[in-house]
C-alpha positions in Angstrom: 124.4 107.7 103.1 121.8 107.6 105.4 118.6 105.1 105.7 116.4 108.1 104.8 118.0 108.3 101.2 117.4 104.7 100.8 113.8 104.5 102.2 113.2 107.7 99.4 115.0 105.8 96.3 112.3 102.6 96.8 109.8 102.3 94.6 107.4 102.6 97.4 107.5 103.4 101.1 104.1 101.2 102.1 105.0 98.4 104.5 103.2 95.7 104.1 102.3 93.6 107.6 100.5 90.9 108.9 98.7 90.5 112.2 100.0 88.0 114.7 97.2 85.4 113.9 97.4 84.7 110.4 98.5 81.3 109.6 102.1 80.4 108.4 100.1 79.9 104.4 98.7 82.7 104.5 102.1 85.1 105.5 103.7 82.8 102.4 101.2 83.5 100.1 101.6 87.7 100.9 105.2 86.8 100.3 104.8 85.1 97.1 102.3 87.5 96.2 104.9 90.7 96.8 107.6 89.2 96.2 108.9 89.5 99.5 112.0 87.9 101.6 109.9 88.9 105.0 106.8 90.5 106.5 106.4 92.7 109.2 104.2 91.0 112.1 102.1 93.8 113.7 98.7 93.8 115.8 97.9 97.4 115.1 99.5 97.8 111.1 101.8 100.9 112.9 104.3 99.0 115.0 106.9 96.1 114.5 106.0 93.0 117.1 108.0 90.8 114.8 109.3 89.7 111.9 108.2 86.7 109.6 110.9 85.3 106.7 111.0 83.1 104.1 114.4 81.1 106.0 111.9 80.9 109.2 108.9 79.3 107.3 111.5 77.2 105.1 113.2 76.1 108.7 109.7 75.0 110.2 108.9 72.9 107.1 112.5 71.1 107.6 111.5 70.9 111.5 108.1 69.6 111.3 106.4 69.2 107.4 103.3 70.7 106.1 101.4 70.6 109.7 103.4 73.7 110.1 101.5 75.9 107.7 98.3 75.8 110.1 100.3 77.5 112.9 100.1 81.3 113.3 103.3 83.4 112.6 103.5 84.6 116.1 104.8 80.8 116.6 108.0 81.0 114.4 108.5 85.2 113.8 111.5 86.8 115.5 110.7 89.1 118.0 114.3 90.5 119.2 113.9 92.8 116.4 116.9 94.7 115.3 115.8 97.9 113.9 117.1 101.2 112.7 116.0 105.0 112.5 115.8 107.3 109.4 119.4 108.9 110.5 121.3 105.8 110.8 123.8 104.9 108.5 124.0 102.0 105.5 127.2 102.0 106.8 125.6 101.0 110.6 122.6 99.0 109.1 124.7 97.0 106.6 127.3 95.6 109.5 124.2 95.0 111.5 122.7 92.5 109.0 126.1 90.8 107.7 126.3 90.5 111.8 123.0 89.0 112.9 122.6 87.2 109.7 119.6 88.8 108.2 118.5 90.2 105.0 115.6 93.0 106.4 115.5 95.6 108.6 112.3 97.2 110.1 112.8 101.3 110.2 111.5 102.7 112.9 110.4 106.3 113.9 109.3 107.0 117.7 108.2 103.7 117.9 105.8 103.5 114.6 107.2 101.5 111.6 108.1 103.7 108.8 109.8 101.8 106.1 111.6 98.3 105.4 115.1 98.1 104.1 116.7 94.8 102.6 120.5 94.0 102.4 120.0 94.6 99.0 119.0 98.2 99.0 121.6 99.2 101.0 123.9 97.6 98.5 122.5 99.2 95.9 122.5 102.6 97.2 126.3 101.9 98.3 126.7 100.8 94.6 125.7 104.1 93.0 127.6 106.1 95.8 130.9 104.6 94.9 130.2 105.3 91.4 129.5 109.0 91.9 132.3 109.2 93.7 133.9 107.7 91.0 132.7 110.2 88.2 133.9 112.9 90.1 137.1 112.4 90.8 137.2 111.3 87.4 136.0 114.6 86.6 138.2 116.1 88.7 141.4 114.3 87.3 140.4 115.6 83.9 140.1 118.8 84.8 135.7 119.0 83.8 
């Protein structure tokens, strides 16, 4: 299975980002709001500069309390971004994460953001490949 088949199973392929200058609250609150594990940090909306998570936020509060929340995101968001491409593999992307330790992975596409993929959509796209493959062997053992 390729990141392409999970980017078209989602719900929706918008990306929602943040610029580099909006406070720590404010990225939590577009979390919160969306439900979200991470944000993509961009200046321009169409590229990946960085990448903003709950754990990062959640690390900075443990590091140095509330006076945190004022800083901009550009302070604490990753910016050795590991990304993918439409044609990699969940295979690929999935050892990637378990690897470096992190749930979301920025898609790119010549440069320009094109999706977000989470841990958890490449599970569940694993999940419902192993049980097609399932059903047809199944099949095949019955004879259908």
């Amino acid at each position: 299975m390729l990141v392409q088949h999970i980017l078209q199973s989602k719900s929706s392929d918008t990306v929602i980002t943040v610029k580099p200058g909006i406070s720590i609250s404010e990225a939590a609150k577009i979390l919160a709001k969306y439900k979200f594990g991470s944000v993509v940090v961009s200046a321009d909306g169409t590229t990946a500069d960085g990448i903003l998570s709950e754990r990062d936020i959640v690390r900075e509060l443990a590091n140095r309390g509330a006076g945190c929340l004022n800083d901009p995101v550009e302070a604490y968001m990753t910016t050795k971004l590991v990304t993918c491409a439409r044609t990699d593999s969940a295979d690929s992307v999935l050892q990637n994460m378990s690897e470096g330790r992190f749930r979301h992975m920025p898609v790119l596409e010549d440069g320009k953001l094109v999706g977000l993929i989470t841990q958890g959509d490449v599970v569940k796209a694993r999940l419902s490949e192993v049980s097609m493959e399932k059903d047809a062997l199944q099949g095949m053992i019955m004879g259908h």
